[in-house]
Structures are given as structure tokens and as C-alpha cells.
DOLO-109003 format. One record per residue (C-alpha): x, y, z. Coordinates in steps of 0.25 Angstrom, whole numbers, padded with zeros to 4 digits, always signed. Example, Ala and Ser with C-alpha at 12.3 -4.5 7.8 and 13.67 -1.06 7.14 Angstrom:
REM residues 2
+0049-0018+0031;+0055-0004+0029;
This chain:
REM residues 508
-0051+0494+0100;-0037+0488+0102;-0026+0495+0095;-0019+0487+0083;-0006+0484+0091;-0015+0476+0101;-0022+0468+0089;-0009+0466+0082;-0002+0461+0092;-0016+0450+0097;-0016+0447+0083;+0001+0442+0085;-0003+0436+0097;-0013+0429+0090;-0003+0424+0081;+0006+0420+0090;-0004+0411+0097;-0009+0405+0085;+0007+0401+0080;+0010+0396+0093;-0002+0387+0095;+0000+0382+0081;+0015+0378+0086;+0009+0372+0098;+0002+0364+0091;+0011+0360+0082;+0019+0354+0092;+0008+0347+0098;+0005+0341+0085;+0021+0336+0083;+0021+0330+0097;+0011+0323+0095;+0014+0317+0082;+0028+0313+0089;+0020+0307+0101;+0012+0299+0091;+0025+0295+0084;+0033+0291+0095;+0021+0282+0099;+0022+0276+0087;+0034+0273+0087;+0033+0267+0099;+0021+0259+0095;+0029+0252+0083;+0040+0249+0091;+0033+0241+0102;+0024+0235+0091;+0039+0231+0085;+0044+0225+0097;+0031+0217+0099;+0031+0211+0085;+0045+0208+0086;+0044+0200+0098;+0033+0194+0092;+0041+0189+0081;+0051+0184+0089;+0041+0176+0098;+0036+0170+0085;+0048+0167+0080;+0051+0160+0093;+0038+0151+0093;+0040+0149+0079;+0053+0142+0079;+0050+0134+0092;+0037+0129+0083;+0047+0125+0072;+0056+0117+0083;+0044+0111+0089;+0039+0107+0073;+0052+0101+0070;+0053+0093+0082;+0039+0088+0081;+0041+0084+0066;+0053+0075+0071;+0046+0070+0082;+0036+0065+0072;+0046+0061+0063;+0053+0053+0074;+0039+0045+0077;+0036+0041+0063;+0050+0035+0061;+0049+0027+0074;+0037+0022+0071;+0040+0017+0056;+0053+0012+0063;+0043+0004+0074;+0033+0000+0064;+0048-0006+0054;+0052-0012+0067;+0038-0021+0068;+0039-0025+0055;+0054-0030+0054;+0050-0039+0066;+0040-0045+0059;+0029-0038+0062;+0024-0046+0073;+0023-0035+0083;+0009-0030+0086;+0009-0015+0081;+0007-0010+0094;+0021-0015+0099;+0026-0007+0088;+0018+0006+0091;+0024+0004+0105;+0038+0004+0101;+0031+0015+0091;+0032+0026+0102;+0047+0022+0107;+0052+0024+0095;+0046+0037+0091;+0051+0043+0102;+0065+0039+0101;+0065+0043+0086;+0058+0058+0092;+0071+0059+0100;+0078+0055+0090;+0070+0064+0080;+0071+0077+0090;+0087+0074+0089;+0085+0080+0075;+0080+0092+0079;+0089+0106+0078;+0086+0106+0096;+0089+0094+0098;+0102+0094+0088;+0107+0104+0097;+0104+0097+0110;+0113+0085+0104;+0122+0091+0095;+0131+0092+0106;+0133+0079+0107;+0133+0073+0094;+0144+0084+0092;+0152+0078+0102;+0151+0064+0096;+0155+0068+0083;+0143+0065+0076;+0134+0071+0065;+0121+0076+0070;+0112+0068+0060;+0121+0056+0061;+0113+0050+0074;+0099+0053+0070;+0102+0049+0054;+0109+0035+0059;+0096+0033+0068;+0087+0037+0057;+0089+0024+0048;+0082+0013+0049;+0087-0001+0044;+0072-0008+0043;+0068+0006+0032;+0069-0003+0022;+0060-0015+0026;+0049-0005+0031;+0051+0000+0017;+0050-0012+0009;+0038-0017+0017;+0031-0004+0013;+0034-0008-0001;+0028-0023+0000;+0016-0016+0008;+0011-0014-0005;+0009-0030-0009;+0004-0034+0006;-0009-0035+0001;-0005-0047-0011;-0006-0063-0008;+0009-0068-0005;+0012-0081-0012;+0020-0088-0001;+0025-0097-0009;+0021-0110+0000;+0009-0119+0001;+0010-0120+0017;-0001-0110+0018;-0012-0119+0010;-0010-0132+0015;-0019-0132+0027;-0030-0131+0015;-0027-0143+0012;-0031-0152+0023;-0041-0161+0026;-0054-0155+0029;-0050-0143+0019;-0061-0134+0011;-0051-0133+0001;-0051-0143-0010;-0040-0152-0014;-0040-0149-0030;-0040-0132-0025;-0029-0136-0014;-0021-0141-0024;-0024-0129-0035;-0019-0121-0023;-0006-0126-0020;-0004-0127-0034;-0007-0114-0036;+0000-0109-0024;+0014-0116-0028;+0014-0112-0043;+0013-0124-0050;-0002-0118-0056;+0002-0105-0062;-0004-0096-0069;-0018-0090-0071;-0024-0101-0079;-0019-0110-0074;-0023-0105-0060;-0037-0105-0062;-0040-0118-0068;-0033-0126-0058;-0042-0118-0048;-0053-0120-0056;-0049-0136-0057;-0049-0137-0043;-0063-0132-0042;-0068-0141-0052;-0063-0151-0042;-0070-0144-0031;-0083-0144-0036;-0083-0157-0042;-0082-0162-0025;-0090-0152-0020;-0102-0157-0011;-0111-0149-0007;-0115-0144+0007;-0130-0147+0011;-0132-0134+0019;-0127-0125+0008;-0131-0121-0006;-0122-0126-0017;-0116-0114-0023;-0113-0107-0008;-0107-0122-0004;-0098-0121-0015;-0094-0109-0016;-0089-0107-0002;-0080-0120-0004;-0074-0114-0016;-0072-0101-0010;-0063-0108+0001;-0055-0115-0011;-0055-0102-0017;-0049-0095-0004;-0036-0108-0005;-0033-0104-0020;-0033-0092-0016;-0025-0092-0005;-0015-0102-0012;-0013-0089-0022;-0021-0077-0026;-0031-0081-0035;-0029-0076-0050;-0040-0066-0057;-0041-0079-0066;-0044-0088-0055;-0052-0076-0047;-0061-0077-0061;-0063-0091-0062;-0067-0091-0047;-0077-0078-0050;-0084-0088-0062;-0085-0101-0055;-0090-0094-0041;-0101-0087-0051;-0106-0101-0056;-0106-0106-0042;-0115-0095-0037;-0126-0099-0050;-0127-0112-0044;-0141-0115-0040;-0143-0122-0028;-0156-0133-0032;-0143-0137-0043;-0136-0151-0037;-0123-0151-0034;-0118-0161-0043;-0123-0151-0054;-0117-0137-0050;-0105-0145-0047;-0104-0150-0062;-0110-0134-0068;-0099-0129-0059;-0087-0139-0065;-0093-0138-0079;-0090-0125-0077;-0076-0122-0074;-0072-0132-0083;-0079-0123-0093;-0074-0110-0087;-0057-0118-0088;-0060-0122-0102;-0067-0109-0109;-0060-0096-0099;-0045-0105-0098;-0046-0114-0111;-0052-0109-0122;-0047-0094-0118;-0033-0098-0119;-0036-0106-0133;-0043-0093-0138;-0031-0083-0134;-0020-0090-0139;-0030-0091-0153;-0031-0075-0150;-0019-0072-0147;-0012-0080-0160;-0018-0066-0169;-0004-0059-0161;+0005-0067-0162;+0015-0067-0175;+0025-0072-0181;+0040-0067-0179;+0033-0063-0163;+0043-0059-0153;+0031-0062-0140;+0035-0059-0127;+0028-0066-0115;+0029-0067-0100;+0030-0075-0090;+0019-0091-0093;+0005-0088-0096;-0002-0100-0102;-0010-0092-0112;+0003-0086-0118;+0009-0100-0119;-0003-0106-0128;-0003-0093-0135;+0011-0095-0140;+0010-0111-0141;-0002-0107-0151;+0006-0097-0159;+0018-0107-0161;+0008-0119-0165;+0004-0108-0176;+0018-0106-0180;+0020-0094-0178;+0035-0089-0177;+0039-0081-0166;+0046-0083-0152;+0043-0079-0136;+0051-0070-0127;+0047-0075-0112;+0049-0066-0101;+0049-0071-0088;+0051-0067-0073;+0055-0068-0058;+0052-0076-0051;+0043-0087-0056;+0050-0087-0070;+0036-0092-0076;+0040-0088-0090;+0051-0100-0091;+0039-0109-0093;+0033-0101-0104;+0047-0103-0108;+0049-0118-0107;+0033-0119-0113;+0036-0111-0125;+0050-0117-0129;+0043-0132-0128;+0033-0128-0138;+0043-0121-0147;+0043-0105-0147;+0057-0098-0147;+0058-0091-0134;+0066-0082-0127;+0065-0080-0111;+0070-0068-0105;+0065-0061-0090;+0058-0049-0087;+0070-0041-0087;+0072-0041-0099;+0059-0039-0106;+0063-0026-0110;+0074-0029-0117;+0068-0041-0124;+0053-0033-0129;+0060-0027-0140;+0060-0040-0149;+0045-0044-0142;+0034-0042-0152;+0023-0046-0142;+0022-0048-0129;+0011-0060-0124;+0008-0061-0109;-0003-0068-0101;-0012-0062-0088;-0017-0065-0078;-0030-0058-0077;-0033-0045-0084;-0039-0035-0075;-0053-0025-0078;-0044-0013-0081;-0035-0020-0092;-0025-0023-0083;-0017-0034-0085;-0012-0044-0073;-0002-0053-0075;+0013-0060-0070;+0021-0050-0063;+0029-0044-0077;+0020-0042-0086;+0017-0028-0085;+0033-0026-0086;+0030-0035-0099;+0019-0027-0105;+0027-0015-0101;+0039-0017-0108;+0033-0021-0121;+0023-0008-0120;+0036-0001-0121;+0041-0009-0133;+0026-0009-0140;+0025-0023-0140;+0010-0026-0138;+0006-0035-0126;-0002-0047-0128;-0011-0053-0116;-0016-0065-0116;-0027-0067-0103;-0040-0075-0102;-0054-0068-0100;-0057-0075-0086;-0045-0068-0081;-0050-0053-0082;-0052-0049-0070;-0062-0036-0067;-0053-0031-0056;-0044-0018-0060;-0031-0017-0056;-0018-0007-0060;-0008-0012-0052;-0001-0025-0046;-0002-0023-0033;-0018-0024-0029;-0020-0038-0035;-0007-0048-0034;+0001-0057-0029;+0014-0060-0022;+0024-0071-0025;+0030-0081-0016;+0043-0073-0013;+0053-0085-0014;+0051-0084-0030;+0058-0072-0029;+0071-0077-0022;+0068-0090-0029;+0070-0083-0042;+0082-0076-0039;+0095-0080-0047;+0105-0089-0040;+0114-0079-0039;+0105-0071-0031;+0108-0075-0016;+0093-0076-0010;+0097-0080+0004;+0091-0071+0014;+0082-0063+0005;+0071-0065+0011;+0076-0063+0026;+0080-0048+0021;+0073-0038+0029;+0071-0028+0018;+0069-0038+0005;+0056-0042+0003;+0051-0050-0009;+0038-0047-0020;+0033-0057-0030;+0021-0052-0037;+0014-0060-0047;+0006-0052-0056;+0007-0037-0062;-0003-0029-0071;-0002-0024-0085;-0008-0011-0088;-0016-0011-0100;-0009-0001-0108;+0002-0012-0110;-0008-0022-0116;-0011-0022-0130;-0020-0035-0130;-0027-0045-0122;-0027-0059-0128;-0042-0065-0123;-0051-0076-0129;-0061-0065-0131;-0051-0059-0140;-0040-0050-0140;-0043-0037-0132;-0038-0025-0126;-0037-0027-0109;-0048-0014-0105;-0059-0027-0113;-0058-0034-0098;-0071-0027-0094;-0078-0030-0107;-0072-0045-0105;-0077-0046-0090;-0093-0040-0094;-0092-0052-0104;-0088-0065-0094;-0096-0058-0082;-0108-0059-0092;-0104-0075-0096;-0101-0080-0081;-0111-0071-0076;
């Protein structure tokens, strides 16, 4: 057995041991949590260091991206301006040049307006700046100065009459239709005649347009012979066609005329071939005789009839530029004695309305004659407004002389109803909204022709950046029409459909 001091002092021992293991351990445990921490630490600062240079590197590409960007937006912009100042150069000489010539001077020019272009950029400012410094100047004074462009606004107004390219262009002359009229011709000599007519303005007017054409095809039927090796109708139709194509060319058909041609083509095409040709030929003037007298004649008596219901005493009526129809609509209401006067409005260039004028002042009516510009001002003491057409389109559209729609307009403003008086063989099926798609150009002189005496007109026509536009007809919407004046009766412009089923089922 061992004695209590030996026990006693294994037991301290013991004790001693255990604290001293229990501090070692202890500091193992706190060196390693420092080893760990110090690894740490060094880990984040690496990884710092990594994602700063990283940024950095970024930052570099990105601004070098930016510079590149730039540059290449300038360079772009550069070519595009030498190639609209390539494609302005072309058309200031004429446009005779062959497009590749002007894509070969294309490329010239677009690098000289590249260098010029990369002149603006921040780089290349500070490759130059020191010598525009030492010649005094501004920086963008050189570039800005280089920049403008004389011919600008030529290219620009050539944009602008783009938009009426596609329009017949009166020229004025008769040089281009006199070949036609030489021996051996297919064109007739009673159509020729209608032409040059037609093409000088001495027939005018929609009515009146379509029965001298339909006179000269009278005239062409009754000396038509027949060609053995062909049927009738083919024979004849193809030879009016070819006269066709001369009026045509002459001026732009009119709906009225384009109609009249529609019928009469439609009665050639029911000829029957075992028929003689003395016999169609007769049918066939029979029946444009009858078409001139019932569609032209007896329509015109029957809407002045009509339009007599509108027309009251103590009147102020308004009326634009000549139509025929007006004229025998106020003759009629005079003859009736009815008391009232005429305000006549008229316009550049062809000043039509001064013989509605002359016309009504022979037969008696108190009239006043003022222009277009002043239409406004006089509406106020007009009680109705009384215009004429020229066709009437499928959608209720109303086509006429160039003004009306300003005419209709204005009194809309006012209230003062807007009467129209237009034919039924001038509605037309077509639907337009605008006046571009179907019109006609002017001869240019009657612009300058037309100018006052004060106006000095030399050398308008040579100026680079002027260019002339005569349009002949405009289109009335139907929310400023209050009533068509026909011989069916007096109806509202959406009855053209209904009006088309009815003629289509009579010529049909």
C-alpha cells in the first residue's frame, strides 16, 4: 500500500499535467486561428490587387472602344455627306453623267471628308491644335466653313418636286405633236385638230373637252374602211386607240372624257361581225350623237331646272373660276327675275373667272370680281357658294380647278352651304383623297406670264434653286359639300356608288 503523502502528491502531479496540457492546447488552438487569419488576409489582398488591375484593364479597353466608336461614327458620317455632295454635283450638271461616274468620284470624295471628319475628333484636335493655334484661328472655324454647301438648297428643292414626277407636264408648245400630223399618219385630221386645240387652250373645260373629242370621232367613223383581213370591231378599235393615245398625249385625258371613251369602246366591242359596215358605222354615230345630246345636253337643261329650287331672292352667290353649267344656272335664274347679285373669284394664272365675268355682266347680273386672296374677307356677305367639277370620285370626293377646296373651306368656316353642280357621266369609280396621285402640271410660263409688271421676271427661270409648279386640279373632301346638283336630282356626294350601279346597268 503506498502512504497518503505519495498519493497526494501523484494526485498534484496529475493536476499539474492535466492544467499544463490544457494550456498547451490552448495555444496551439490560438496559433492556428492566427495562422488562418493571416492567410486570410492575405488572400483578400491579392484577390484586391487582382480586381484592381482588372478594373483598370477594363477601363483602358473601354475608353479605347469609345475612341475607336467615335471615330468610326465620323468616318461614316464623312461618307454619307460625300456621297450626297457627289450624288448634288451630278444633278447640278444636268444629270448627264452615267451614275457610275458619279460613284467613282463617290469614293474620292468620301475619303477626303473622312480626313476631314477624323479632324473633329478629340485625337486628332490635339494632333492640329497646335497649328491652328499659331494661325489664330478657332478650331471649328475650318471644318464649319468646309461644312457648308452652296447647292443644299437645289438638292433640297428637287426633293420637294420629287413628289409630282410622276404628273403629265404641259409644255406649253405644239412642237411635240406635229409629226402626227403628216402625211401617211394613223391619226385623223378632225382628232389632230381636236388636239392642238385642246393642247393650246382654246377648248376648255370638261364639257367642252369631251364633245369636241367625241365630234372628231364622229368624223372618224363616218371615213372609216374596213380592213379585209380583220374583224370590224378589232379593226376599229385599234385605230381609235392610236387617236386615243394623240389626245392623250396632247393633255391627260379628263374623267369626263375617260368615261365617254369607256361607253363608246363598250359599244364597239357589241358589234357583230356578219353586221355591214356601212351599218355599225351609222349605229355607232347615232350613238354619240345621242350619248352628246342626253349625258351633255339635256343634263345641263335639267340641273339648271334643279338647281332653280336654291337659289333666292336677295342672294349673295359666290362662284369660282368659268364653268358652263354655273353660267346657264344663273342666266336661267336671271330670265326668272329673280333679284340677287354674283361675287366672282378668280385666280393665277390663267384668270378664267374674267370670262365668267365678261359673260354674266352681258347678260345683266350685278357682279363683283375679286381674287382668291380675298375670299375670306369677302364670305361674310356670300349667302351660297355655287362651283362646278370636274369629276366626282367613288368616295365623294370632289375634283375640280385648283382652289376649290380653299373655296369650299372657307365658306365651311362661315357656314354658308356649298352647292356643286356636276353631270352623272363624270362620276368616276376611282377613289382618291389627295391631289397628288391623279393631276396635272401646267405650262410653267403662265406662272411668270401671270406675274404683275412690277415683278421683274428676267432670269427666273435660269435660277438654280427656283423651280416652278402649276397644278391644275384639287379635291374637295366631302365633309365641305352640302349638296350635288345632278339631272337625277339633288343628292348628297356618298350617292356616286348608287349613281355608278344604275349607268353600269343602262350601258351595260
Amino acid at each position: 500500500m503506498s502512504n497518503p503523502a505519495e498519493c497526494l502528491w501523484r494526485s498534484q502531479k496529475k493536476e499539474i499535467d492535466g492544467a499544463v496540457a490544457k494550456n498547451a492546447s490552448t495555444n496551439d488552438t490560438a496559433q492556428g486561428v492566427a495562422g488562418e487569419k493571416t492567410k486570410a488576409q492575405l488572400k483578400a489582398e491579392r484577390r484586391a490587387a487582382f480586381e484592381a488591375e482588372n478594373a483598370a484593364r477594363l477601363a483602358a479597353q473601354k475608353t479605347e472602344g469609345n475612341a475607336v466608336g467615335e471615330k468610326s461614327k465620323a468616318e461614316l458620317k464623312a461618307q454619307r455627306r460625300a456621297l450626297q455632295e457627289a450624288q448634288r454635283a451630278a444633278k447640278a450638271q444636268g444629270a448627264t453623267e452615267k451614275p457610275s461616274k458619279a460613284a467613282e468620284q463617290a469614293p474620292t470624295a468620301a475619303k477626303q471628308a473622312a480626313a476631314v471628319g477624323a479632324s473633329h475628333h478629340p485625337v486628332a484636335k490635339k494632333a492640329d491644335g497646335e497649328s491652328k493655334q499659331e494661325q489664330g484661328l478657332h478650331p471649328q472655324d475650318a471644318p464649319t466653313k468646309k461644312a457648308v454647301r452652296k447647292p443644299a438648297p437645289e438638292g433640297k428643292q428637287h426633293e420637294v418636286l420629287r413628289l409630282f414626277s410622276h404628273l403629265h407636264q404641259n409644255p406649253g408648245t405644239v412642237d411635240h405633236l406635229k409629226p402626227y400630223g403628216l402625211s401617211g399618219s394613223s391619226i385623223h385630221p378632225a382628232v389632230f385638230r381636236t388636239g392642238l386645240q385642246i393642247a393650246e387652250g382654246v377648248v376648255i373645260g370638261s364639257n367642252a373637252r369631251c364633245v369636241a373629242m367625241l365630234a372628231a370621232f364622229k368624223l372618224l367613223i363616218k371615213d372609216y374602211t374596213c380592213d379585209a383581213s380583220k374583224r370590224v370591231s378589232q379593226d376599229l378599235r385599234e385605230r381609235l386607240d392610236k387617236n386615243i393615245e394623240f389626245l392623250n398625249k396632247s393633255r391627260p385625258l379628263s374623267m369626263s372624257m375617260q368615261n365617254a371613251v369607256t361607253f363608246l369602246k363598250a359599244q364597239i366591242s357589241e358589234i357583230q361581225d356578219t353586221k355591214p359596215v356601212e351599218k355599225v358605222k351609222e349605229s355607232l354615230v347615232e350613238w354619240i350623237e345621242k350619248f352628246v345630246y342626253e349625258e351633255v345636253g339635256l343634263a345641263k337643261r335639267q340641273i339648271t331646272v334643279e338647281a332653280q329650287q336654291k337659289i333666292m331672292d336677295e342672294d349673295v352667290i359666290l362662284t369660282y373660276c368659268c364653268s358652263s353649267l354655273v353660267k346657264s344656272v344663273l342666266k336661267v335664274a336671271h330670265e326668272s327675275r329673280k333679284n340677287f347679285r354674283v361675287i366672282v373669284v378668280d385666280s393665277r394664272p390663267q384668270f378664267r373667272g374674267r370670262e365668267m365675268l365678261e359673260y354674266l355682266s352681258s347678260i345683266g347680273i350685278n357682279c363683283t370680281y375679286v381674287l382668291i386672296t380675298a375670299v375670306s374677307y369677302i364670305m361674310k356677305e356670300v349667302t351660297k357658294v355655287v362651283l362646278g367639277a370636274s369629276t366626282l370620285l367613288a368616295n365623294g370626293y370632289v375634283m375640280g380647278h385648283i382652289g376649290t377646296s380653299q373655296i369650299a373651306l372657307v365658306a365651311k368656316s362661315r357656314n354658308v352651304p356649298v352647292l356643286v353642280c356636276c353631270e352623272t357621266y363624270k362620276f368616276s369609280d376611282r377613289v382618291i383623297t389627295d391631289s397628288f396621285a391623279l393631276n396635272e402640271l401646267g405650262p410653267t410660263s403662265q406662272l411668270v406670264s401671270s406675274l404683275p409688271v412690277s415683278v421683274k421676271t428676267d432670269g427666273l427661270k435660269d435660277l438654280p434653286s427656283l423651280s416652278f409648279l402649276n397644278l391644275m386640279y384639287d379635291v374637295t373632301a366631302p365633309q365641305f359639300v352640302d349638296m350635288v346638283i345632278t339631272e337625277k336630282g339633288i343628292l348628297p356626294c356618298t350617292s356616286v356608288p348608287v349613281v355608278l350601279r344604275m349607268r353600269n346597268a343602262v350601258y351595260q
